[in-house]
C-alpha positions as CSV (number, residue, x, y, z in Angstrom):
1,X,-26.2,20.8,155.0
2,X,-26.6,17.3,155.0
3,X,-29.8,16.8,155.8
4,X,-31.0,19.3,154.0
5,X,-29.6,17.8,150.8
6,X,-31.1,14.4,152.2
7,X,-34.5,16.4,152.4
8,X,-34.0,17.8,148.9
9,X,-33.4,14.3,147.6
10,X,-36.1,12.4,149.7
11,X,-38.4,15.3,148.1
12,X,-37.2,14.8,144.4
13,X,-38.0,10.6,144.5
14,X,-41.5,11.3,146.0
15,X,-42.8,13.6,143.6
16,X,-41.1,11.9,140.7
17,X,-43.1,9.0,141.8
18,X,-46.8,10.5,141.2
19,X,-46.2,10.8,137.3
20,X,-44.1,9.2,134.5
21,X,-42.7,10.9,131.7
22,X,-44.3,10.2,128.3
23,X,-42.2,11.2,124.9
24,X,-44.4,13.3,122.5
25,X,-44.5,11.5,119.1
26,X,-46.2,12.4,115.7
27,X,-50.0,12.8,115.2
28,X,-50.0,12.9,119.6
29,X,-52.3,14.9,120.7
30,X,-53.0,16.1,124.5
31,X,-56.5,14.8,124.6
32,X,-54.9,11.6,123.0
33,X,-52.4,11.4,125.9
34,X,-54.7,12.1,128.5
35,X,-57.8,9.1,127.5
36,X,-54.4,6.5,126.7
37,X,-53.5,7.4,130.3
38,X,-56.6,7.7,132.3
39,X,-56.0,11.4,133.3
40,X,-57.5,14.9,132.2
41,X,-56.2,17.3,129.7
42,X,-56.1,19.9,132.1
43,X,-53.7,17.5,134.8
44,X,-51.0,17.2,132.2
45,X,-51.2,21.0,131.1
46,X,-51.1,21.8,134.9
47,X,-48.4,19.4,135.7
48,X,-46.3,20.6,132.9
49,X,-46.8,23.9,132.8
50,X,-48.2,24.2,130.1
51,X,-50.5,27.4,128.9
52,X,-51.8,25.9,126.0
53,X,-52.4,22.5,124.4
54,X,-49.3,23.1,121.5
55,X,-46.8,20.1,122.0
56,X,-44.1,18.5,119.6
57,X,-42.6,15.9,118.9
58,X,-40.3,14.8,120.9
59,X,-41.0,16.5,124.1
60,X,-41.1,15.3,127.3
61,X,-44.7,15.7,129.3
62,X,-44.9,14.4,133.0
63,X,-48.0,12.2,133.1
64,X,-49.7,11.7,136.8
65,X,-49.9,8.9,138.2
């Protein structure tokens, strides 16, 4: 069990090293996220989950690395 948990772990800091987690503020947009940051529209919606380009404020996107 222990390893596995060290697996799990080891698994969690790698990915959570390929993006950084941007707070949505007012008048954000996606496309505005994605040129401040150097990535696509698409990456973020991909990497989030997302099905559409609605956000709000105050949420949480994972922007790649």
């Amino acid at each position: 069990v222990k390893t596995t948990l060290e697996d799990i772990v080891k698994t969690i800091k790698s990915n959570s090293s390929n993006y950084l987690i941007y707070k949505v503020k007012a008048k954000d947009s996606l496309e505005k996220i994605a040129k401040a940051n150097n990535v696509t529209v698409d990456s973020i919606k991909h990497l989030n989950d997302l099905e559409n380009d609605l956000i709000v404020v105050g949420q949480k996107l994972k922007i790649p690395k």
